[in-house]
C-alpha positions in Angstrom: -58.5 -9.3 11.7 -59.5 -10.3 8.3 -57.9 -8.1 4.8 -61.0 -7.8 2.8 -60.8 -6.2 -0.7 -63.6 -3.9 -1.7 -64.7 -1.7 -4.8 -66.2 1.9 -3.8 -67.4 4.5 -6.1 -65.7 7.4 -6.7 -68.1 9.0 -5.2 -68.5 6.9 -1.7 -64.5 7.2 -1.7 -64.4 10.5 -1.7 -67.0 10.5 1.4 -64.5 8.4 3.5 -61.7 10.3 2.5 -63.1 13.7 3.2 -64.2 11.9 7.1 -60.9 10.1 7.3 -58.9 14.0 6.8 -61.9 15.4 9.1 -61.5 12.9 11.9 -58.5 11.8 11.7 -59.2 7.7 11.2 -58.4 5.2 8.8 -60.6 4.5 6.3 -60.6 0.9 7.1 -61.7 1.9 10.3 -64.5 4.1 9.1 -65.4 1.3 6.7 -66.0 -1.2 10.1 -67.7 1.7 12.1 -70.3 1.5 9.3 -70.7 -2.2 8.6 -70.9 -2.5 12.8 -73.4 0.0 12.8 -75.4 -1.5 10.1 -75.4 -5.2 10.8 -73.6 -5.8 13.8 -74.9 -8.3 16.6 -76.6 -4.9 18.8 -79.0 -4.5 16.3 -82.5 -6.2 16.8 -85.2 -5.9 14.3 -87.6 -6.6 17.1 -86.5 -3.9 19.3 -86.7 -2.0 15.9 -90.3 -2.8 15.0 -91.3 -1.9 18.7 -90.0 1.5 18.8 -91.5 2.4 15.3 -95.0 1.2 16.5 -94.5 3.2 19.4 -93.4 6.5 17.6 -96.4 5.7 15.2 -99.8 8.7 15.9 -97.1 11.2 18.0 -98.0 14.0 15.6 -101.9 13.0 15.6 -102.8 15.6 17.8 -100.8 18.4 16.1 -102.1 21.1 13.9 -98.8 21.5 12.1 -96.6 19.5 10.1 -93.0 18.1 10.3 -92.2 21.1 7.9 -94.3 23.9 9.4 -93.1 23.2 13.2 -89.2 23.4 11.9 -90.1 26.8 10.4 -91.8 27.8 13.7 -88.9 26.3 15.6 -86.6 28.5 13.2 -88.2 31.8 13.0 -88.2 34.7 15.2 -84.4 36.4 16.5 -83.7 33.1 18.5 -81.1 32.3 15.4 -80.0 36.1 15.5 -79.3 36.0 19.5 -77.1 33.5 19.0 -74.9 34.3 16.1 -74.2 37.8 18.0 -73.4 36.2 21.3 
C-alpha cells in the first residue's frame, strides 16, 4: 500500500469523520471505499451508457411525476401503521 497525502475541506472532513465514528472505519479506509467506487477497474462507461438508454421513456406512460408519485407513495396511514407497530 501506498501513503498518499491529501487536503480535504473542513467540510468533506467532517463528513468522514462523522462516517468513521458512525461505522467504525478508518478514514483512510473510507477515503479508498470512495475512490474504488468512483474509478475503480468494475466500472464501465459502456455498461453505464447502456443502462441509461434503457431506463430512458420508463415514466412515458405515466400520468404523474417523479414528485407527485412519492407523495402518493407517502400519503394515506401506511406511514402511521408503522410508526405504531
Amino acid at each position: 500500500m501506498q501513503r498518499t497525502q491529501i487536503s480535504l475541506t473542513a467540510e468533506v472532513r467532517k463528513l468522514l469523520d462523522n462516517e468513521a465514528s458512525r461505522t467504525g472505519r478508518s478514514i483512510s479506509a473510507l477515503i479508498r471505499d470512495a475512490v474504488e467506487n468512483t474509478y475503480g477497474t468494475d466500472r464501465n462507461a459502456d455498461e453505464d451508457y447502456s443502462a441509461i438508454e434503457a431506463a430512458f421513456g420508463a415514466w412515458i406512460d405515466r400520468q404523474d411525476d417523479g414528485r407527485a408519485y412519492v407523495e402518493r407513495l407517502r400519503s394515506g396511514d401506511r406511514l402511521n401503521q408503522t410508526l405504531t407497530q
